[in-house]
C-alpha positions, -999 to +999 in steps of 0.1 A: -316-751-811-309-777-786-270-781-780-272-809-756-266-829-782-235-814-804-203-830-797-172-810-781-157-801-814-194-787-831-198-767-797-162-749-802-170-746-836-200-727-830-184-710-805-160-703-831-185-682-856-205-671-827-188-633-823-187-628-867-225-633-865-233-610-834-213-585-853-231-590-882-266-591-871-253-559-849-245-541-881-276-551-897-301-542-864-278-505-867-284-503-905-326-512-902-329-490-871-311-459-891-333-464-921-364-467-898-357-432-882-347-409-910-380-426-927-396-409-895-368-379-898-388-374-933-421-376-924-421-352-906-399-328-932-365-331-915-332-350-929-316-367-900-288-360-906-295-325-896-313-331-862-281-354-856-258-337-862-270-307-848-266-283-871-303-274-871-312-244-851-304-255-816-326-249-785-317-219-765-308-230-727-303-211-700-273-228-685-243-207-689-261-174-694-256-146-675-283-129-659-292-097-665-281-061-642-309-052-627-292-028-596-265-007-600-250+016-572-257+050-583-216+063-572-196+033-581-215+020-614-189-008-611-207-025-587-244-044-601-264-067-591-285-095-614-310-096-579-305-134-574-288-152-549-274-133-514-273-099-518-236-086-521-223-064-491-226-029-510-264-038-511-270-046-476-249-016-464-272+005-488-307-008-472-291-001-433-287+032-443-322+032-448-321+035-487-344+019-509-334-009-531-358+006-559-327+037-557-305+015-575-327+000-602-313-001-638 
């Protein structure tokens, strides 16, 4: 469309009906693009409304989870040990007395 040649009133005026028609052709990209993927959704034997909305079984993720015990101190079972990250003070004093970390295994 060439505009070069519309006068100053046509140019407002389609200035005008500019932001009703990006809304509409917004509405009608959002409503092909939904029908496109629960088409897909159902090929492949899910509603997408479930995959969306996430009430399908969810994938398992490791953030958040707590690791495992996997040393305990054999007097004071209050203080364990998953074995990651810097090894608490109780577990360093234990291996300078010469004991093995194996001792302590759960």
């Amino acid at each position: 469309m060439d505009i070069s040649n519309l006068s100053l009133v046509e140019l407002k005026e389609l200035q005008a009906r500019i932001p009703a028609e990006l809304k509409r052709r917004e509405e009608s990209e959002k409503a092909n693009l939904l029908r496109e993927l629960a088409d897909m959704a159902k090929s492949r034997g899910f509603a997408l409304e479930e995959l969306v909305s996430g009430k399908a079984e969810k994938v398992k993720t490791r953030a958040g989870s707590k690791a495992a015990v996997k040393y305990r101190h054999p007097a004071n079972p209050e203080l364990q040990w998953t074995g990651r990250g810097r090894k608490p003070k109780w577990v360093e004093a234990w291996l300078a007395e010469g004991k093995a970390l194996e001792q302590m295994a759960v």
